[in-house]
Each structure stands twice: as C-alpha cells, then as structure tokens.
N, C-alpha and C positions, 0 to 999 in steps of 0.2 A: 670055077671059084674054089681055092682052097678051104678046106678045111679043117687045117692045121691050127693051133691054137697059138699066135702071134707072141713072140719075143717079147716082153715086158722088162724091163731093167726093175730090180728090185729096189731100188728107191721110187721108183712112179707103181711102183704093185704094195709100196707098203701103205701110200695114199689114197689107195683105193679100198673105201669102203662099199660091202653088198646090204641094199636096203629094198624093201620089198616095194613094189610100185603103185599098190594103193596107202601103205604109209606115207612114200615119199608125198603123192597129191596131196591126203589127205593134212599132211603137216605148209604142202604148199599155198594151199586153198585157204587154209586158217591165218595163214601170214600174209594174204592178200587181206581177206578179208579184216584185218586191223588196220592193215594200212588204208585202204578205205575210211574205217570208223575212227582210226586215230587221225588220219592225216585230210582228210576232206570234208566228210559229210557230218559228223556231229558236233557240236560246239562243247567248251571248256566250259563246268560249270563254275567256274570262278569270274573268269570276266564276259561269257559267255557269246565268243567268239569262235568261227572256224578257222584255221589256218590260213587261207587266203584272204578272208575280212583283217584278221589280226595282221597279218604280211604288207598288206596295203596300207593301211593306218601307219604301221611303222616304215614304209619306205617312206610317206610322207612328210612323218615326223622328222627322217633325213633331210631329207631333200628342200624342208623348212615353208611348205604348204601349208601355214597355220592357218587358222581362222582372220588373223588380223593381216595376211599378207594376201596377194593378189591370186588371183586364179591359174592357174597353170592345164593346158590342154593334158584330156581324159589319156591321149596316146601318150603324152610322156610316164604319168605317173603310173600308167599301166606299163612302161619298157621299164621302169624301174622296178617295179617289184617281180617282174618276170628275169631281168635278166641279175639280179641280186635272190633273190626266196623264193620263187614260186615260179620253177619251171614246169609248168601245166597246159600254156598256151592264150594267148592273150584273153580269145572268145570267154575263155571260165572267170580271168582276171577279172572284166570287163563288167561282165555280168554283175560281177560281184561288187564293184563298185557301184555302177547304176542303180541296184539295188537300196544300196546304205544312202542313196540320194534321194529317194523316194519317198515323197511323205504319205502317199496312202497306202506304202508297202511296212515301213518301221515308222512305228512311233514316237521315235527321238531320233531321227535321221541323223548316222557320223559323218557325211559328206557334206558338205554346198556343193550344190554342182548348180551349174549356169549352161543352160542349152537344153535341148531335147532330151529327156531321163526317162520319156516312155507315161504312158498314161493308165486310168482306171479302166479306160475301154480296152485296153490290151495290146493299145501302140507302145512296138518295142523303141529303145532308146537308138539315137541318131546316132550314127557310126560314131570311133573314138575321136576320130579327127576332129570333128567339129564342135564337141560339147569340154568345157572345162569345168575345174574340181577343185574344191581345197578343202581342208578338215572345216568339218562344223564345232562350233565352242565343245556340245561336249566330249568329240571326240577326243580333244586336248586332256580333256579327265582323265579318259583310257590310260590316256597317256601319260600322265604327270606323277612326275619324281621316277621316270625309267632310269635318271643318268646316278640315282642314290641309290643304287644295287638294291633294288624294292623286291627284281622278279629274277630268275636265272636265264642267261642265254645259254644258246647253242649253237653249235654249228651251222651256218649255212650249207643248200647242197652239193657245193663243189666247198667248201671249205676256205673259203677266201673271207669270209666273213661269220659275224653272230648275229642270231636274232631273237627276238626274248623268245623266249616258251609259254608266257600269258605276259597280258598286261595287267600293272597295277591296278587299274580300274575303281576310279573313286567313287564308282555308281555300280549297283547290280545289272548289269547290260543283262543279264538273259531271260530276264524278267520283264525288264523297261519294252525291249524288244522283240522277245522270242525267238524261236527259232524253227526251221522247220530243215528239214531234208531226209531224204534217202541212203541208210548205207547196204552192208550184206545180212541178210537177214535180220533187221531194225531199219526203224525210223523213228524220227524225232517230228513234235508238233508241238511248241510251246506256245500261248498266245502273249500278246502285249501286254501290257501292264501302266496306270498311272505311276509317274514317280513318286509323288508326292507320299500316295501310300504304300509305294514299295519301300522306301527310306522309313516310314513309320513302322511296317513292322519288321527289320530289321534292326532297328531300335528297340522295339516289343523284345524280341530272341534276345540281344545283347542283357537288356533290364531281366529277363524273365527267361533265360537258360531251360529251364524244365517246364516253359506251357505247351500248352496243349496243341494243337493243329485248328482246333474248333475254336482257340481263343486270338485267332489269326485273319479269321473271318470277319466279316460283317454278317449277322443273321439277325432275325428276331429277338434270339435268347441274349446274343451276344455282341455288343459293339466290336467286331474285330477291328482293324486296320487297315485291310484289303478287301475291299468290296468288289470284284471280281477281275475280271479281265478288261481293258481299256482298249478299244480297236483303234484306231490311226483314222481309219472310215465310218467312226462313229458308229451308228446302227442301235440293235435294242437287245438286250438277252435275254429271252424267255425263260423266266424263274432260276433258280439258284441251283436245282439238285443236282444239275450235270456239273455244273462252277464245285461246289461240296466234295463230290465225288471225285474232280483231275486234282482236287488241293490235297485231298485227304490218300489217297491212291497213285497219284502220278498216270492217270488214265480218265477220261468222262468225256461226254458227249455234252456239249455247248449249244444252243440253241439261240443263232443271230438271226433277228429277225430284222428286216431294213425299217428305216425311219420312215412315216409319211404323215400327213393328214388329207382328210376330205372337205376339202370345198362346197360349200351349199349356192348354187343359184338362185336367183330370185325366179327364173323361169321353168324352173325344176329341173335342169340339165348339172348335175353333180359331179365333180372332178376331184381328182385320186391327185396329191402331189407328192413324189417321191422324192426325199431330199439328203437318205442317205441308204448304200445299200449295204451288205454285209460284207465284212472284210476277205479281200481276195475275189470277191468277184466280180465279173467282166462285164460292166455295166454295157456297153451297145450292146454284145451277145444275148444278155439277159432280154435288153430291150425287144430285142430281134424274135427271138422266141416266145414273148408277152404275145406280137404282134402275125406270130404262127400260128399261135392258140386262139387268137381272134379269126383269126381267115376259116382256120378249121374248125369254127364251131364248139372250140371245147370250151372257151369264155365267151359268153354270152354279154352283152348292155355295152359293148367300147366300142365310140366311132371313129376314136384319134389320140395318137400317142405323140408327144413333139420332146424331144428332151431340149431342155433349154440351158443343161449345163453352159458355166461359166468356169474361169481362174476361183470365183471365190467360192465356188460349192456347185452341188449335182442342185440337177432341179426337174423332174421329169413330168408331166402333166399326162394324165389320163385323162381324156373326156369319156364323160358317158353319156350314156342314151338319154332323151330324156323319159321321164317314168321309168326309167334301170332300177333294179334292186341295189341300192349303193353295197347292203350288207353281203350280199349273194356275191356281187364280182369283187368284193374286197378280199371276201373269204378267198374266192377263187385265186385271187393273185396272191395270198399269200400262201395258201396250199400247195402253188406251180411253180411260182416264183420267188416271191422277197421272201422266203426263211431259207436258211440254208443250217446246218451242223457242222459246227468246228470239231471237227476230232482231236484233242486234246492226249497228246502223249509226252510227257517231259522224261526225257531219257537223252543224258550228259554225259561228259567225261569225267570222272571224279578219280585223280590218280591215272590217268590215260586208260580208267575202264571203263566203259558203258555202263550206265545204273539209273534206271526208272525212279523218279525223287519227288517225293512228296513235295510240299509245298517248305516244311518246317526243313526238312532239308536241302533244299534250296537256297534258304535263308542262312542256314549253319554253315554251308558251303562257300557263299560268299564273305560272309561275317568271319573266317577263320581266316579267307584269305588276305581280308583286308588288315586282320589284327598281323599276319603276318607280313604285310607291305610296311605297316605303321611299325615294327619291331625291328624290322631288315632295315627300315628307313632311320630309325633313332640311332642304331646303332651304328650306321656311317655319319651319320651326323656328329653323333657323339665320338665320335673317331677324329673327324675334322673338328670339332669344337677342342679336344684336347690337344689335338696338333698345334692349333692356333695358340691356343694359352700356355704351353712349351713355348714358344718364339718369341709372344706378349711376355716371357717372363725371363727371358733373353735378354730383351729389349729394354724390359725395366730397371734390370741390374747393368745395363750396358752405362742407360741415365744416371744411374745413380753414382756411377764411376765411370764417369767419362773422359775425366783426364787422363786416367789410366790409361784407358781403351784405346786413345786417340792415340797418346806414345808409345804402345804397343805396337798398331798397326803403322805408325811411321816409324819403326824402328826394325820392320820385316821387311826384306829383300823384296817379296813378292805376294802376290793374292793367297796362296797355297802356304806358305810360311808365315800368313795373318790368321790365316784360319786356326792351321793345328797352334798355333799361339795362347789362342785364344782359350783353346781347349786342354792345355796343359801347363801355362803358365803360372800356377795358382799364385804364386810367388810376388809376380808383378804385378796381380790384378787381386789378389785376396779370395779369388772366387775363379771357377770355370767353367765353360760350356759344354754344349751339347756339340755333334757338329753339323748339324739342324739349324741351332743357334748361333756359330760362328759364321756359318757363310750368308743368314741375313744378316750381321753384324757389319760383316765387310759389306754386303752390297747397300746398305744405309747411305741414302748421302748427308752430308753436316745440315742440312734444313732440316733435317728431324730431330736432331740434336736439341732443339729449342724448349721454352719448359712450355710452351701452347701444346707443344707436338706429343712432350710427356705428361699432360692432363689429358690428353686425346687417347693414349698408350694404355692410362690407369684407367679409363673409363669403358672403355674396348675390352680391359683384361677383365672388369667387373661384369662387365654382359656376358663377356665368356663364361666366365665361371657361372653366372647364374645359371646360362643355356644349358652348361654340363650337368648342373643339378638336376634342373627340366627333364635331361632325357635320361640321368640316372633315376630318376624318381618313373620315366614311365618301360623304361627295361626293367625294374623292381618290383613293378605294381601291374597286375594282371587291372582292377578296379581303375589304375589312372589310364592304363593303355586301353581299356574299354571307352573312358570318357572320350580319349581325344579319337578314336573312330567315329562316336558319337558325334563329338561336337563336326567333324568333317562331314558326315553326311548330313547333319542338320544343316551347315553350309550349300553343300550340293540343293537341297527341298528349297532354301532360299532363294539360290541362283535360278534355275529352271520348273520348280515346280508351275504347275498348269492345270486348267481344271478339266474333270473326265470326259470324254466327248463321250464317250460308250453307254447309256442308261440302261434302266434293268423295268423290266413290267414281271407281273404276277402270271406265273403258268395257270389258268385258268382251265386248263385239259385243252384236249388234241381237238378243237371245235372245225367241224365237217362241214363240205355246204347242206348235207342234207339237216343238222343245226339251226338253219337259218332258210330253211325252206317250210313254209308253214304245211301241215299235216289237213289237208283236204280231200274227198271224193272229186275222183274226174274221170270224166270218157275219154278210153282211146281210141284213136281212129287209123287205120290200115289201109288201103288202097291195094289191088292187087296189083299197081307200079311199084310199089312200098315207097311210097309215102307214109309218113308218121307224123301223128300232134297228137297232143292230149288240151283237154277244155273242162273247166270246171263244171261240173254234174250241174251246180244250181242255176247253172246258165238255160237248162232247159227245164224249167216248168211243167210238172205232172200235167196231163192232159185226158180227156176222157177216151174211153173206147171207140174206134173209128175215127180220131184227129190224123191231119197229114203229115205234124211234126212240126218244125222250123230247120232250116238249113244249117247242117252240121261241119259241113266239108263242102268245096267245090273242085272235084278233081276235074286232071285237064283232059281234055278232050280226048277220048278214047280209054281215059284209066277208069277206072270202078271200083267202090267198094267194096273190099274183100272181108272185114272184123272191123268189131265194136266190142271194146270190154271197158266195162268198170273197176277202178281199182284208186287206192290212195295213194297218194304219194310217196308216202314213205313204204311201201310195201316191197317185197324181193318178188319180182317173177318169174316163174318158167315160161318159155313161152316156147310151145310148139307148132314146128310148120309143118306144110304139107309133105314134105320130104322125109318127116323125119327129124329131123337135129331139134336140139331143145337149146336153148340161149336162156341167160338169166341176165337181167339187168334189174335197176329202182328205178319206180314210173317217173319221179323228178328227173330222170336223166333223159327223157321224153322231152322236147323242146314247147312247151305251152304258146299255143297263137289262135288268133280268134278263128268264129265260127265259119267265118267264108273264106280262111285262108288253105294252100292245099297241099299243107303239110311238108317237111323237111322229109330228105332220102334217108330211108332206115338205114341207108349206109351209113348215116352218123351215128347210129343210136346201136343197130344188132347189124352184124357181118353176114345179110342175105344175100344169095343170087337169085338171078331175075326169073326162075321161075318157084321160088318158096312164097308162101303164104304162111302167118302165122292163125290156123285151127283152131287154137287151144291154148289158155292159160289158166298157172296154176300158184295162188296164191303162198310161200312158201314159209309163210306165219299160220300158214291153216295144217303143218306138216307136224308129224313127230318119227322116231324111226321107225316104229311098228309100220308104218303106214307102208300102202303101197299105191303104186300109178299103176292105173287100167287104159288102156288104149285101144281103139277100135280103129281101124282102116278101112277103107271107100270098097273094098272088096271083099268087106265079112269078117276081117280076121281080129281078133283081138289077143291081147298078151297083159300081163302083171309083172311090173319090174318093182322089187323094193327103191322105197326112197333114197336111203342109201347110196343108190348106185350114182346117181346123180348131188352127190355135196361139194365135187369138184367140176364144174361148166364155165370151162373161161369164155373170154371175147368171142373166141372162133367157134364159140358152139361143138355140143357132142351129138354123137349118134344116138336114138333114142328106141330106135328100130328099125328093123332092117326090110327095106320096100321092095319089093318085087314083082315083074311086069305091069309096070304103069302105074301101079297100084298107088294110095298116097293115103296120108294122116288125116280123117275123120274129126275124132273128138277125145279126150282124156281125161279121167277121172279120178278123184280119191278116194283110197279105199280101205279099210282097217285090215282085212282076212276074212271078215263074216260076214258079208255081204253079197246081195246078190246085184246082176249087172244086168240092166235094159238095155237093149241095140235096139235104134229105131233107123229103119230105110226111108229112104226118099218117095218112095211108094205107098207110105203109111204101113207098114208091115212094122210088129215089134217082136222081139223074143226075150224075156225074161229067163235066167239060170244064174245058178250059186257058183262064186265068184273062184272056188276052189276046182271047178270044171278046166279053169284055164290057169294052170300052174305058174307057178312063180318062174320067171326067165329074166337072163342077161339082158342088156341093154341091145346089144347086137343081136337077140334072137327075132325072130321073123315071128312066131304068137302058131296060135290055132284058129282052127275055124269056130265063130263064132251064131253066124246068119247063115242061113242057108237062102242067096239072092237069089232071084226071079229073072229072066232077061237081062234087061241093061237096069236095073235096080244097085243103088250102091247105099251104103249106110251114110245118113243124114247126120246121126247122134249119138250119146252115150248116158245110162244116168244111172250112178249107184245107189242102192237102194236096201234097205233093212226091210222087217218083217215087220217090227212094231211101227213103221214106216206112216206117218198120217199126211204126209206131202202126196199135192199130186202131181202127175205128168202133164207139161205146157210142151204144147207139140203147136209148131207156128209155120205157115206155107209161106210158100212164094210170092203169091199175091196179096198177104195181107192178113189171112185169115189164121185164125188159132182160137184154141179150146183147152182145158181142163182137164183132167179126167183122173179117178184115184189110184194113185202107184196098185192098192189094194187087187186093183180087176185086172191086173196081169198076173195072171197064175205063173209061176215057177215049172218050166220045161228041161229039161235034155238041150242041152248045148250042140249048135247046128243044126236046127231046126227051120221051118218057115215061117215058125212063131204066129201071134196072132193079128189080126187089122186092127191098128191104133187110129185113124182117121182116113173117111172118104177121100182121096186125093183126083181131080178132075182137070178140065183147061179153066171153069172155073177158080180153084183156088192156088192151081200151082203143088206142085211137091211139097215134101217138107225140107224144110232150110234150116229148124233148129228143134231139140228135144231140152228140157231141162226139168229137174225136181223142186217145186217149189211151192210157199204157202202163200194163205190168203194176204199179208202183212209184207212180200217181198213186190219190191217194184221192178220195172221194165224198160229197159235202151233199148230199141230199136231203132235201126239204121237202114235206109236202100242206097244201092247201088249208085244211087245219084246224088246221093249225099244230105238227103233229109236225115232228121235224128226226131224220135217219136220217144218222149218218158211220157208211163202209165202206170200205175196199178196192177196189180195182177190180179185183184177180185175183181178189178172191170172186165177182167174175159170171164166167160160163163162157163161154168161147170156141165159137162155132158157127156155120154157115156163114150166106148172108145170106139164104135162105128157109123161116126158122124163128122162132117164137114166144116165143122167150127163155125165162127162168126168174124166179122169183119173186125182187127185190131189196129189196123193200120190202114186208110187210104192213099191207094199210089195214083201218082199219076199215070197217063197210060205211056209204055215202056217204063216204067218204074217197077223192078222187084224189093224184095226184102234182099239183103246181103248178110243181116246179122242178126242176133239177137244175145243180149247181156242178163242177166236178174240180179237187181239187187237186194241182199238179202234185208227183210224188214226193215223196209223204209219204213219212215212214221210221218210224212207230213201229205195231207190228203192233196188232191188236183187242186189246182186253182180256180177258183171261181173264176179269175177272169177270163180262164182260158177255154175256149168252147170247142168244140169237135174240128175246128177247120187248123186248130193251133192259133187262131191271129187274137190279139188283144182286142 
C-alpha cells in the first residue's frame, strides 16, 4: 500500500474542510436528535399535534374524507399520506391513525373509523386492509379555514408538494387530548381534558391576560374553570395536589384510581364491580394478575372474577367469600391493582423548541395562535371583500352607463380591444376602469343588464362594504379580534361540549390493609413442616394448673409442633430460626384460620427451607438503638449483635450468626448493655454472667462460649436479666411440668462455666423445652407437639427453690410432649370459671 499523499486537484482541496471527530458527532447527534423531537415524537403546542397525526388529517382533508362523506379503507388513506408527507413507513402511519379512532385512547377521537381499531384489553387493530376511516366532525375544526392562508405551508419531502406547518385548530387539541411520546433525551405525557372547561378557561386568559395559574383551577379557595384532567376511560383521581402541581410546574404525579362499587348480598356473599379502570390500562392483563394474586395467596376472600364487559362499558364482578372482609380485599385490590399514577409531563414545541409549560402557558399558547388564524384569516378575507367591491363598483358604474358600455364594446374589433377600451376611453364613456373591471365588463352577459340584476349589484356592493368594515374594525382592534376568538370557541363548547366522565374523591392518605385490619392479640403457631396460622388469643380461655388445653393445630400426620408465640397484629417481627437467619414480617401477614385447621406453608408468609425452624421472636416495637440481641446456641455459645445491625431484613432473610458443626439457634434476647444473661440447658443446669463477658459482634460472627455442657446436654434457653430484677425464672419440661424460682438465686458467675442446677430433670418430667423471666400478673400459651394449646396464669405455677422438679402445668396425653411455651406479659383477666382442669366446658 502506498503511502504517498494522493493528487488532490485544488478545486476538490479547497472544499475540503478538517473538523475534529468528536465535534463532527457531537454536532451530528444533536441534529438527530431534533429531528426526532421536531419531526416525530413531540406535538406542536398550538394545535397540538405530531407530524404524522397533523399529515393524515390533511391528506384526508385532500382526498375529501370528511365527516359527512363515506368511509374510505384505512390502506388508501394511509398510501396517501405516506406517499405525499410522511415517508416513514406505513406500520408508524397506521398506528397513528388507529389511535386518533380510539375512544378510550383520546378523548375527542379525530377519526371515525369503522372496523376493528384495537381494544381496552390490548387487542391491536385489524390490519389496514380491512378497517375503514374518515375524519370525525371535530377533526374538520383542525382543519377549518386552511384554504384562507390561516397557517404557513411548506415544502413537502421530495418537494412536489406543501403541507401546513400547524393546523388552524378551532379547539385546543393538546389539552382536549393530550399527548404522550418519547424523543432523545425528553418525553412528553400530557393527559386529556373536558372541552367544555378547556374553552372556559381559555376564555378566562383572553378576559384575564395577567391571572394567576391558581385562578385556572378549581380548588376550595377558588372556582377555577378546569377541574382537572378528564380520562376518555373515566376512572377517579385521588385528591387534587398531584392535578396543582403538573398545572402549576408542567410536571406531577396524578393518582387514577379505577371506578367500582360493592354489592351487598343478602346471603352475606359481597361482590366488588369494577366499571371503569384507569386510563391506559390493559384491562384482561390487569384482570389476569388480580386473578395471580388470588392463586398465590397474596389476596385473600375471592372465589370468582367474570368480566362481563360489553360495547356499552367495562363491567367486571368480583365475588367474594362469604364472611370475606369486603374492607380488607377492597383495600387489597386497590393497593395491587385499580390505582395506577399518571406521570404527568407537558413538554411541547413552542417555536420548534421543546418547553416544559405550565398550564397558563398552555393556554397563552394556543390563545395566540388562534388570534393569529383569526388575523391571517380577516386579512384574506378582507383582501377578497375589497377585490369584490372593485368589480361591484365596476359593475355599478357599467349600469349606470350602459348605453355607453354597450356601444363601446360593439364598436371594438375584438375582446382585447373591448377591454383596453374600457380602461382608456374616458371620452366615450365619461369614466374608466380598472382592468380587473373591464374584463368582467366584457364577460357580462346582457341578462345582468336588467335593473332586478342592478338592485341585486347595489345590495351585494352594501354587504361588501359592510364586511370590509367588519374586518377593518377587527385588524384595528386587539378588544374586537379577541371577542370574535371568543365568540368562536363559545361556538365550539356549544357544538361538542359533554360532561366529565373523570370524578375526583378526597386523598384521605395512603390507607394500608394493615388500616383496616383490627389491632388484636393472637397465637402463632409453627409446625416443624412450616406450617403457619395465627388464632385469636381469646379463643383460648385461661385454664387452671394441670388442664390439657383445647386443640390448637392439627398437623398432618408425621408434622409436629415446633413454636407458639404470642404477638398482635399489627406488631413488626424478628423471627429467628434454627439456622440462623432472622426474617421480619407483620403478624396480620400470617394467614388467620381456625383452631383445627393446619395451617398454610410459611413459604407464603417467610422464605424457609425445610429444615429451619423459627426459635425465637423479637418484638421490634420493644427495640430502641441502644439495645442489643443476645443469642445463645444449642452448643453453649452465645454472642451480642447491636440492633442496628439488623434495620435492613428483606423477604430472603439475613444471617444473624454464624453456625458451625451442626450446631443451631437456641433462644434470643433483649438486651440494653447492663445486663446480665441466664443460659439454661436442657438438663436443668443454668449459668448466670454479666452481659459485657460476651462482646458486642457482627452479625456473621460465631459468639463465645457461654455454658460450659455436660455430655450430650444442649442449651434449652435464654433470659436477660437485671440486678434490681424481681421477676422470676419459669423453667417448663417436656412432660408438662414447671416451677418458678427468683431470677435473685442465681448468683452472677465467670462466663463458661457449669453454672448451677435450676430444676431436677428425670424420665419423669422430661428436659427442659423452655426458660423465660417473668411475674406473677403475666400469663402462659403452651402448646404440644400434637397440637393442643394450654393458656394459664403464671401464679398458677408455684413458686420453689431451684433444685426441684416442679409441678404438673400441663397434662399430656401419653406421647404427647410440650413443643413450646409463650408468656404474655400481664394479662389481667383471671381463668374462667367455666373452665376446669380437663380444659372442657
């Protein structure tokens, strides 16, 4: 390859300019990206169309597709404006037309179209072949008085042709309609509007030049004249601030919430009817997903969705359960579904620049263009009004000497030698023309000559001339050319206005289902298959020392209960498993079913695998930051993570500590920093030490040794505990039995120790299954493995020292253990009389 520097002729080297090649892109990327925003994606804010909407309207207008004339297939009217203005490719044309036929896509649809235009569930429109088109009435608006030089054309793109640059538009289309689309870095989202008060307050602007933005509203304070956005698909708009904010800013967040009511049975079976949804959205899909959240458990009380849409409106019927919370699953479906956010962005061409516009300039916008249609327009009018009264005045003077006229033009060789006759002969005729005036002179025929025809002539020239007045007086008058815009769109509000289908309700705040979930005490119940329910506390009746309970759970055959905690409803949980990881969820998100049902898979509620258990919960309204979690392990070990560490626990759970050889999660505690920690083994063994023995650690760290185990001994428990401490230790076995005993008579040891004997442990009473701190005034859920559930007292267990065997709190059946135990802190309502040791009424 040479590389010689090639022969240039100095004419082709003086055309050549050197430009650096991130300038060149960077100037080429920018003149893309206009032609994008000028020429496709954003609409003109004067009649507030895009190029290819405005392109089609006006090949129509050609091609003479009015409203009043017959339909013409979607494929002609689309070769026509493709292969005349909008070489883009039909599919965009297309599009663009099916759209403007669409009545729950615009609100004043410019099309009729006839045939398949695509649907709310998100069926696209039937190929072009088969569906036909023709302007709707008000498209004709758009369009009316183009041929009185109202708008400037331009070039078409091979130049064979013009086409306007905007339509006159005798209505504010970008408001009536909106607009939405994507260009290069912007986008546009305008929403719909009622006409009726878009025409009122662009009346308000014209009347009231200098108000306000706020006096354009409707609000409390203020009657404006636009009460917010108008959808096409009806629906509701939660509260005004978002509507305030895109009027006032050109930017806000809109809140459609869909239309419904509830239906009351007589049988108590309650049904939800949806009858309109929110603008733009894809009602079957919506449907579709209502009816995923039913399968999966995330909406609870639906048996049956049927949509019954018709031609004349949506109509979608929920059934529900019967006994459903109607309030609960309404919340739900409007929390998941029927509210959606319009994002509101009005950003137009103003001058072929892009500009984010208030609402007041919106109005200024249109309102200039039309005074300038109404100004463009008077003055071709008034152009031809004076053309005409030059001829009428031709004409009149022709009458008035007609004798003349006649023996003039029969005394000219020819048409051409009548004419300039006329216009030079003053001599013959006492008077002369224009030559405007001569050649309708000559083309007169003698029937106008008559004096019928010159009372017609005089009365003709008298409208003339008043018409000239007319539009001299409104090219003179800023005050008269305002009225007649005025009076033109008061015409428009008469022809088409229509009332709002869009209604407004009051933002009442962000209402949650946990809102409308009442605030009660309930047991939860765990299965060590994880199973999960929860059951209203008062469903089990205090019972004396030694009752068997009433059945709480019936797990299926080979499961067992593994936990029993008490907690409220609206309460935040930690919950820790045996593994380790900690989950947080609210107990309402716990599935509530009765006493002998056997519970849903905690795969719906917390993300466990099949071999976690949840150990340990920690109420996270009892937290502050100071505080810290203590955790003890089945193998001795314990650790102190600050609270802290744990304010971020999504779905999937975090690690809470780090398990090693087999080892697994015990029990976990709250703790301030001053505190000291009881570990109680499953062998009755306890060791009491101050809480600062075992240092603050990560969430990932593994902890210290706490117990010093015996054999196969593994720590049963956990309980923190203070000095001025007057609670005592409730240590409860396997078989039933538990005791009392004062936090006081555990002296404070050296951390890892064998610590002291907290309770005889034998094949009488069983290990111990649970430790807790508690007083005479807190009550007791106990749960076995088979699914009984025992509430008690806790003064019903007796107080005695810590090298003793306890007393009977629970009778099991035989293979019946304890699995759990709960305390709730100072209950206040004593056992029920009716209920006797055995639990039976």
């Amino acid at each position: 390859m040479s590389s010689e520097t090639p022969d240039i002729p100095d004419e082709v080297a003086e055309r050549i300019e050197s430009v650096r090649v991130e300038d060149e892109m960077e100037q080429s990327y920018i003149d893309y990206a206009m032609s994008v925003i000028v020429g496709r994606a954003l609409p003109d804010a004067r009649d507030g169309l895009k190029p290819v909407q405005r392109r089609i309207l006006y090949a129509m207008h050609e091609m003479g597709v009015t409203s009043n004339a017959g339909h013409r297939k979607s494929s002609n009217v689309v070769g026509e404006t493709m292969g005349n203005y909008h070489p883009h490719g039909d599919s965009a044309i297309y599009d663009a037309l099916a759209r403007m036929a669409q009545g729950f896509s615009l609100r004043y649809p410019l099309v009729d179209g006839q045939g398949n235009f695509g649907s709310i569930d998100g069926d696209p429109p039937a190929a072009m072949r088969y569906t036909e088109a023709r302007m709707a009435p008000l498209a004709e608006e758009m369009l009316d008085d183009i041929e009185q030089d109202t708008v400037d054309f331009e070039s078409n793109y091979d130049d064979r042709l013009t086409e306007p640059a905007v339509l006159p538009a005798a209505l504010p289309n970008l408001l009536l309609n909106g607009a939405s689309g994507i260009a290069v870095g912007m986008s546009t989202n305008i929403p719909p509007h009622n006409l009726g008060e878009v025409v009122d307050a662009c009346i308000h602007v014209i009347e009231n030049p200098d108000c306000a933005i706020a006096d354009l509203i409707e609000t409390k304070e203020s009657p404006g004249p636009i009460e917010g956005p108008d959808f096409p698909t009806g629906a509701r708009i939660v509260g005004k601030e978002g509507v305030y904010d895109a009027y006032t800013t050109g930017k806000g967040r809109v809140r459609v919430r869909a239309d419904y009511e509830v239906e009351h049975d007589e049988g108590g079976k309650d049904r939800i009817i949806i009858t309109a949804f929110p603008y733009q959205e894809n009602k079957a899909r919506r449907i579709e997903r209502i009816a995923d959240d039913v399968n999966d458990g995330k909406i609870e009380g639906i048996t049956d969705i049927r949509d019954q849409s018709d031609r004349d409106g949506v109509r979608v019927v929920i059934e529900l359960k019967r006994g459903a919370n109607t309030e609960v699953v309404e919340n739900q479906l409007v929390e998941r579904h029927l509210e959606t956010t319009f994002g509101v962005n009005c950003v137009a061409l103003v001058d072929d620049q892009p500009q984010r516009l208030d609402l007041k300039r919106l109005l200024e916008t249109y309102v200039d263009h039309r005074r300038e249609v109404v100004r463009r327009r008077s003055e071709f009018l008034l152009e031809e009004a004076e053309d005409r009264a030059h001829i009428l005045e031709g004409r009149l003077q022709a009458l008035q000497n007609v004798d003349e006229v006649v023996d003039l033009i029969r005394g000219s060789e020819d048409r051409s030698a009548a004419i300039e006759a006329l216009q030079t002969d003053e001599d013959a005729l006492g008077f002369t023309l224009s030559e405007a005036q001569a050649e309708h002179i000559v083309r007169m025929q003698l029937g106008s000559l008559t004096s019928m025809e010159a009372e017609d002539v005089q009365t003709e020239y008298a409208e003339v001339q008043d018409e000239i007045e007319r539009l001299e007086t409104i090219l003179g008058s800023q005050a008269e050319l305002d009225r007649v815009v005025t009076e033109e769109l008061e015409e428009m509000k008469a022809r088409y206005d229509d009332e709002r289908r869009t209604t407004f309700m009051e933002d009442v705040g962000s209402v949650t289902r946990e809102d409308l979930i009442p605030e009660e005490d309930v047991v939860v119940v765990v299965t060590e298959e994880d199973y999960v329910k929860r059951m209203p506390l008062e469903e089990f009746d205090p019972q004396h020392r030694g009752g068997k309970g009433i059945i709480g759970v019936r797990p299926k055959d080979g499961d067992r209960v593994a936990t029993v905690f008490e907690a409220n409803t609206h309460d935040y949980l930690l919950c820790f498993t045996s593994t380790g990881q900690v989950y947080r969820l609210k107990t309402y998100e716990i599935p509530e079913m009765g006493r002998t049902a056997r519970g849903t898979s905690a795969q719906q509620v917390l993300d466990l695998d099949g071999e976690e258990e949840i150990n340990a919960v920690v109420d996270v309204a009892d937290l502050d930051e100071e505080n810290y979690l203590a955790m003890a392990t089945r193998n001795g070990y314990v650790k102190r993570t600050a609270v802290g560490e744990f304010e971020n626990v999504h779905s999937g759970g975090i690690r809470a500590i780090k398990l090693e050889g087999g080892d697994s999660l015990a029990d976990v505690e709250v703790t301030d920093g001053e505190m000291d920690l009881v570990i109680a083994s499953r062998q009755g063994m306890t060791i009491r030490f101050d809480e600062s023995e075992a240092r603050s650690m990560g969430r990932t760290a593994r902890g210290v040794n706490g117990i010093k185990l015996q054999g196969d001994d593994e720590v049963a428990g956990l309980v923190a505990t203070g000095d001025e401490d007057e609670r005592a230790l409730l240590t409860v076995t396997r078989m039933g039995f538990g005791k009392r005993t004062p936090l006081s008579e555990y002296r404070r040891q050296s951390r890892y120790g064998k610590g002291l004997i907290d309770i005889k442990t034998s094949e009488r009473n069983g290990h111990v299954v649970s430790v807790n701190a508690v007083t005479a005034d807190d009550g007791l859920v106990i749960m076995s493995e088979s699914g009984q559930i025992m509430r008690t007292h806790v003064d019903e267990v007796s107080t005695q020292g810590r090298n003793t065997m306890g007393v009977v709190v629970m009778r099991l059946d035989d293979g019946d253990w304890v699995a759990s135990v709960d305390t709730i802190p100072a209950i206040d309502n004593a056992p029920d009389a009716g209920a006797d040791a055995t639990g039976e009424e």
